[in-house]
N, C-alpha and C positions, 0 to 999 in steps of 0.2 A: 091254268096253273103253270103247266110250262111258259106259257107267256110271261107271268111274272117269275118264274124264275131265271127266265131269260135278262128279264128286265134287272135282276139280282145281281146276276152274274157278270152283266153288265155294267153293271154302278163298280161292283166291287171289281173289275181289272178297272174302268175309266179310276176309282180311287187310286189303284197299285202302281199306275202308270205316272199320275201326277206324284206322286210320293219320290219313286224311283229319280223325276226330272230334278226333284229340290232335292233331290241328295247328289245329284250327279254333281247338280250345279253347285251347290255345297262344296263338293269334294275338290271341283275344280279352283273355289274360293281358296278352298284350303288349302291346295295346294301352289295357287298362286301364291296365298299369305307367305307360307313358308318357304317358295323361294324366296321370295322378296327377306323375311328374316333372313336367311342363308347368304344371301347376298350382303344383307346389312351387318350379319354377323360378319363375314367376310372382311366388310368394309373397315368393320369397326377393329378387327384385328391386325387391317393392315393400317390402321390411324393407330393401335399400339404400339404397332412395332415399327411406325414411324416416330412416332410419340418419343419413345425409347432411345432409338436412335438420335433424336437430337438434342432429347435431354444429356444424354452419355457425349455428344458434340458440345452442348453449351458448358457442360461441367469441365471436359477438357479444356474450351476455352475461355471458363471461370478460372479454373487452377492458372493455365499460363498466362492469363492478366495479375491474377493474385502472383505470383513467380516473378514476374517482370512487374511489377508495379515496388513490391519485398525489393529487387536488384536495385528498382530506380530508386528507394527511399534508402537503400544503402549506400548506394555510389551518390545519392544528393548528400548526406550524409558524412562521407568521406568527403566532397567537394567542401561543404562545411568545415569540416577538422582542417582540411589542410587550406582552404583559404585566410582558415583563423589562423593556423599558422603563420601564414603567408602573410596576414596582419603584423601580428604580434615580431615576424622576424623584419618586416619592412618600418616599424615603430622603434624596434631598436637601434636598426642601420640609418634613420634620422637623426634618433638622439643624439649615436656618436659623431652622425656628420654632424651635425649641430655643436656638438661639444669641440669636433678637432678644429670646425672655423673659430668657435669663442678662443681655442688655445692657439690657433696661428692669428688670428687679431690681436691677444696679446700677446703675445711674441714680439709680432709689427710693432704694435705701439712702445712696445720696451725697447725693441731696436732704434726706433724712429727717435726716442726720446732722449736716448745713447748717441745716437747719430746728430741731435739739435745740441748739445752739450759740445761734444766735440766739435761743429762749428763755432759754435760760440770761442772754446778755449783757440782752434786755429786762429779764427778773429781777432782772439785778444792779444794771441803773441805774435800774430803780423803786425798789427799796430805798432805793441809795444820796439818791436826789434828795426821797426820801417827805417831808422837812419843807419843802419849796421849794411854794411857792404854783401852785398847779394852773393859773393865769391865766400866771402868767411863766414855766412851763416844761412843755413838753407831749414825751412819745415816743411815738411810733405804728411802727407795722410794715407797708410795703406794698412786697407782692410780694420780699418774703425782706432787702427793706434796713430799716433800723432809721434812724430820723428821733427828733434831739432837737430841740426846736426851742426858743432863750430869746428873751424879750423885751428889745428895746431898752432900757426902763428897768432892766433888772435887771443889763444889758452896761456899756450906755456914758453919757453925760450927752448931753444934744441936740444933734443937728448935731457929736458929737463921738468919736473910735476909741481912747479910752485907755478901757483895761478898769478895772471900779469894785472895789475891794475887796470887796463883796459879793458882786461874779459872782468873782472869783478861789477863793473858797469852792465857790460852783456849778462853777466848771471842774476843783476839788483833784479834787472827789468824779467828775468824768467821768474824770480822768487815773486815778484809782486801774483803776477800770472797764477804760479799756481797755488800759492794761497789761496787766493779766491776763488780755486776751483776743488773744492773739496771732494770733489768726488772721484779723483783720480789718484791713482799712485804712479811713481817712473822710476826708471832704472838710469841711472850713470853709464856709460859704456866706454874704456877708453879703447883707444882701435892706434896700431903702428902700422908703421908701413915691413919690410922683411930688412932690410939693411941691420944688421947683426951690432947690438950696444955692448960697449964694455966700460965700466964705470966701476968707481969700489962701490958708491950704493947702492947701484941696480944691476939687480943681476942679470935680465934677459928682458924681452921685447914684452914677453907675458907680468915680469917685474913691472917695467916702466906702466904699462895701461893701466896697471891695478892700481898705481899708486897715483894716475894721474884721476881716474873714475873718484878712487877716496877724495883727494883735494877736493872736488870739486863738490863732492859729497858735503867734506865739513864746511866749503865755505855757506855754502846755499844751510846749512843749519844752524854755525855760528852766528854770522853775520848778518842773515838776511831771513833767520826763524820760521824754516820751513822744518816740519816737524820729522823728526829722523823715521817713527817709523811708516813713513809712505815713502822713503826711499830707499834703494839700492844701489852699491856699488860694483862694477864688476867690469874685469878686464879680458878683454877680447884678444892684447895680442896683434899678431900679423897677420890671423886666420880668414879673417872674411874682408877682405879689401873691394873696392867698389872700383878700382882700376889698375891699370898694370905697372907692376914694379919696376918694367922696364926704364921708365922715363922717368925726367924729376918732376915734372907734372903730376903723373901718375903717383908717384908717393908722398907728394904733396897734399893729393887727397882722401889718400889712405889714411893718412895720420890725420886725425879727428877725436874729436869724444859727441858724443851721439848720445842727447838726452832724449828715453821711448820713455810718453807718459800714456798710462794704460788706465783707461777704467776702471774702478772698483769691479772686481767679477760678483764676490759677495755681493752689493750695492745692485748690481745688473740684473742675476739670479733673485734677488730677493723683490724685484718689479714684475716678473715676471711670475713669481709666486703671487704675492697681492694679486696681480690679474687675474691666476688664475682663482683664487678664492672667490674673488665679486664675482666671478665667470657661473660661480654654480650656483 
């Protein structure tokens, strides 16, 4: 009887002992597991609060792409506006160069076409005058007016305004001339030299010019039907002499009458309008 309860007593610690081993070792699972969780908990909070961290980084540098992307699509933006500008202000600075070459090309051409006329009319009265004495009758061309210029002896008798039969020949051959050049008008000019007239019909130096410029006026429109009004007369006097009064030379060539045939300006001005019309 003690034998078996020895044998009892024996089962039941060999039971108590194995029991106690699978708890230990249990407890040790257990708490390996749970470090292990503690660690991963660990783990996993420091993968938040990295997590955290870089989303709170990518956000800031979401916002300042989004900031600088906003700046770059403003300032492109602005580049846009003012390039348009910069179109629209370089499209007009064409235009007007474009428009001021059309108005200085027609210009040109109306000068040019003014300037081919006036050759033409100098041609016709060198021809015409070719036998007339180079001393008694001179034509020059300054700055686009045509200057004929006769000497008093070849005009009138001294100290005197009747035209000579030999200048009415010199006048036939200017009247031919400027008939056919319609498109001019001239002025009569008489010119004295300073030597002081005293006459009963003429009163002074400025008398004698005026009255010798009219002669020559009426002859060129009685005679020789050049139409009064494309001319003028008009007496200059002792005022503007082209040399000096000292000598008899010198007043020899002072004393002149001086036909200036000028251009239509009207006629000039109104080519110059036509250009500009066809121009736009």
């Amino acid at each position: 009887m003690k034998k078996l309860f020895a044998i009892a007593i024996t089962g039941i610690l060999m039971t108590s002992c194995v029991s106690n081993k699978k708890f230990s070792e249990m407890e040790d699972k257990y708490q390996n597991t749970k470090d292990q969780l503690n660690s991963a908990e660990m783990r996993l909070s420091a993968c938040e609060d990295e997590k955290k961290s870089l989303r709170a980084s990518y956000e800031g540098q979401i916002k300042t792409l989004q900031s600088t992307n906003a700046a770059i699509l403003d300032t492109q933006s602005d580049i846009v506006t003012i390039s348009k500008k910069g179109a629209e202000n370089l499209e007009r600075s064409l235009e007007s160069m474009k428009e001021k070459d059309l108005q200085i090309k027609t210009m040109n051409d109306a000068i040019n076409k003014k300037d081919s006329v006036t050759l033409a009319l100098v041609t016709s009265l060198k021809g015409a005058l070719n036998d007339i004495n180079d001393e008694d009758i001179q034509i020059n061309v300054e700055k686009g007016v045509v200057f004929v210029s006769i000497s008093d002896k070849l005009l009138f008798g001294s100290g005197k305004y009747k035209v000579t039969d030999e200048a009415k020949r010199v006048l036939a051959k200017v009247a031919e001339v400027v008939n056919d050049k319609k498109d001019f008008e001239f002025m009569v000019e008489g010119h004295t030299d300073d030597d002081p007239i005293s006459r009963t019909n003429i009163e002074d130096n400025w008398d004698l010019s005026t009255k010798r410029a009219t002669s020559v006026v009426r002859i060129l429109q009685e005679e020789y039907n050049v139409d009064p009004t494309r001319m003028t007369a008009a007496g200059r006097g002792e005022y503007i002499p082209v040399a000096s009064n000292e000598t008899a030379n010198g007043r020899a060539k002072n004393r002149r009458t001086r036909i200036v045939i000028l251009p239509k300006l009207d006629q000039f001005f109104g080519m110059i309008e036509e250009g500009m019309k066809k121009a736009k």
